[in-house]
N, C-alpha and C positions, 0 to 999 in steps of 0.2 A: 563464515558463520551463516547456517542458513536461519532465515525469518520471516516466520509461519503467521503472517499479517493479514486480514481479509480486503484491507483499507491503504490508504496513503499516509504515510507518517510524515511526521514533522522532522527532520533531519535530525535537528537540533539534540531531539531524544536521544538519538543514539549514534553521534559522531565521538562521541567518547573510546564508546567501542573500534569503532573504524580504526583506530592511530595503533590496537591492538590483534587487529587479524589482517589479512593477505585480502581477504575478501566477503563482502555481504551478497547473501543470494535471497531474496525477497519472494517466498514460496505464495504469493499470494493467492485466494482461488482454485486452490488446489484438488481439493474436493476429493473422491475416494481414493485417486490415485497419486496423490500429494507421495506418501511415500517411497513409491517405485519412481516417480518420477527424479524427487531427490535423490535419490539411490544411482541412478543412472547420471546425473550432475555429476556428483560428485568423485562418483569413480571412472569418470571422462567417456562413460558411453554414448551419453547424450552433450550437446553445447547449448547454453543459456543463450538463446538467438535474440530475448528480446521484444519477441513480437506481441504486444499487449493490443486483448480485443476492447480495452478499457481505456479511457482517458487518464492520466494522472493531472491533480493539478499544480504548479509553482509553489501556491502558495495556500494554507485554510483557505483562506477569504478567495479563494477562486472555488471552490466548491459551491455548489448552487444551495445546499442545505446548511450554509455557515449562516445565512443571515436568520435565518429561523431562531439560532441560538445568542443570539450577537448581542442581545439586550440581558438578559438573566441566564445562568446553566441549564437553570428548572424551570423556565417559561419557554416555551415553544409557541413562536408566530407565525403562522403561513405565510413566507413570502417570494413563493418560487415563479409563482405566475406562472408565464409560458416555458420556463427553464426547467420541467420537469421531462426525466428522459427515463 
């Protein structure tokens, strides 16, 4: 099942899903050529290598922009300090 996400998701969301396909492909960042590129996954001309130029994190609260929200949805705090990248 491929998943056209810009971000890191919580698993949780969509392990439901998982027990129902063979495979998640996580198109993330894709940008103009999102669709050739999944074109080529899926019809085995290319191989999902892997190679992320991004961090993901374990968990929300490993995100450096989770404590911003951590208090209200709709109050935003600065609290990134030096962790902004």
């Amino acid at each position: 099942m491929p998943l056209n996400a810009t971000r890191p998701l919580r698993r949780d969301r969509y392990d439901a899903l998982a027990d129902d396909v063979p495979a998640i492909l996580h198109m993330g960042l894709g940008g103009q050529a999102l669709g050739t590129a999944l074109a080529a996954l899926l019809f085995g001309d290319a191989s999902p290598c892997g190679k992320l130029a991004e961090t993901w994190p374990l968990r929300v609260e490993d995100c450096a922009s989770h404590a911003n929200f951590a208090t209200h949805p709709r109050l935003v705090v600065y609290r990134e300090a030096l962790n902004v990248s």
